[in-house]
C-alpha positions, 0 to 999 in steps of 0.5 A: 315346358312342364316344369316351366308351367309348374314354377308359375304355378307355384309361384302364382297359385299355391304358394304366391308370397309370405315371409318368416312367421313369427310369434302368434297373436294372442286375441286381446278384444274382438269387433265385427267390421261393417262387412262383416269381416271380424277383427282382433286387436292385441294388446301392445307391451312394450317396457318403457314404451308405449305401445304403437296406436292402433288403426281405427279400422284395421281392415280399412288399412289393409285395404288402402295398403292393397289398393295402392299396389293396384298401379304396379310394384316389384316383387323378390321371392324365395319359396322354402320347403322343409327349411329348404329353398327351392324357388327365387323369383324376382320381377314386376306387376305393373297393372294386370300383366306380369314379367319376371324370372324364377330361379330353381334348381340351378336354371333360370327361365323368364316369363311374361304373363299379360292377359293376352298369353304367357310367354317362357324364355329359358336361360340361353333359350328363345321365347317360346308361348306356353300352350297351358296358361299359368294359374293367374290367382294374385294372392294379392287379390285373396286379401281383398275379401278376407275372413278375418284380421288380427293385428298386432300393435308395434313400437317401429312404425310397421302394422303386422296383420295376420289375415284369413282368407279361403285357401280357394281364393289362392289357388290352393285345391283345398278346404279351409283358410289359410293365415297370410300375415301382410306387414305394411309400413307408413300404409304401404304393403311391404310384406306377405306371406303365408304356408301351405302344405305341398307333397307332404311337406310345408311350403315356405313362401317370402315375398318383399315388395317395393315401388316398381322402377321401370314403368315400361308397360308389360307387352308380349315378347316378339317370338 
C-alpha cells in the first residue's frame, strides 16, 4: 500500500490543485489590506472594451469564494510532470471527510478519508484501512491566510488571483512561497492551481471545482 500513501499525499499535500498558468501579472498599484495582506491590482486593456471592475476589496472576494466552499464541492484533478500526466483524480469534500478515486499509471484505487481513518480499495480489490494517514493539508485551507494577492481584471465575468502563501501551509517540505492562482466566477471559486518542483522536475497540478451533487455524508467504508 505505499504507493497508495504516495498518491494521497501527492494529491492532498504537495501538489493539491492548479491549472494552466497563463501570462504574469505586471503590478500596476499596490495597497495593504486591513490584516495586512498586501494587494496588487493590474490595470485592465482591453480594445474596444472596458476593462472588468475590480472588487473593492480583492481579499475579502477570495475569502467569500473559500468560505462558500466550506459546505462541500466536486473536485477533477490531473497532476503533470515535465509536461507529462501522471495522476487524475475525481471526488467530493463534503464538509471535512473526503471520497475519491486516483487514477495513476493505469490503476485506479478508491479512497475515503474522514477524520476518524483513511480507507483504500484498489480496482477489484476490498477496503483496506490505511495504517499511515494521508497528508491532510487542504490547499484550500493555505488561501485562507495568504501572503499576498494580485489580481487581474477581465472583460468575461471571471476574477483571476495570483495568491502566495507559504509552501509549509501546503505541505510542501520547503522554504519559501508558492504562487496559487485561484479563478472565481460570479464569487464562486472555479479553479486553482499552482506548481511545485518534485524530484527534480516541476509538478503540474489542475483542479476544477463544481457544486457537490451527492450530499450523502461521507462515513467509513464497511471492511
Amino acid at each position: 500500500m505505499a504507493s497508495s500513501h504516495r498518491r494521497v499525499r501527492l494529491l492532498f499535500g504537495a501538489a493539491a490543485l492548479a491549472a494552466s498558468l497563463t501570462t504574469s501579472l505586471a503590478a500596476c498599484s499596490s495597497t495593504s489590506s486591513s490584516d495586512g495582506t498586501t494587494v496588487t491590482t493590474t490595470a485592465g486593456t482591453g480594445t474596444g472594451t472596458s476593462p472588468a471592475t475590480l472588487p473593492v476589496d480583492p481579499a475579502a472576494a477570495l475569502a467569500q469564494g473559500v468560505t462558500t466552499l466550506d459546505a462541500g464541492y466536486h473536485f477533477t484533478a490531473t497532476v503533470t510532470v515535465n509536461g507529462a500526466t501522471q495522476l487524475m483524480a475525481d471526488g467530493d469534500r463534503n464538509g471535512a471527510n473526503s471520497q475519491l478515486a486516483i487514477t495513476s499509471a493505469g490503476a485506479t484505487v478508491d479512497y475515503v478519508i474522514t477524520a476518524d481513518g483513511s480507507w483504500a480499495k484498489p480496482a477489484d480489490g476490498e477496503w483496506q484501512v490505511l495504517e499511515v494517514a494521508p497528508a491532510t493539508s487542504d490547499p484550500i485551507d493555505a488561501l485562507r491566510a495568504p501572503a499576498a494577492i494580485e489580481i487581474s481584471p477581465t472583460t468575461d465575468g471571471t476574477l483571476r488571483l495570483k495568491v502566495t502563501v507559504t509552501a509549509v501551509s501546503l505541505a510542501i517540505q520547503a522554504d519559501g512561497n508558492v504562487d496559487v492562482l485561484v479563478t472565481l466566477q460570479g464569487g464562486v471559486i472555479t479553479v486553482i492551481s499552482y506548481d511545485a518542483t518534485v524530484q527534480g522536475g516541476t509538478a503540474n497540478v489542475s483542479t476544477a471545482i463544481s457544486a457537490i451533487t451527492d450530499t450523502t455524508p461521507i462515513t467509513a467504508p464497511a471492511v
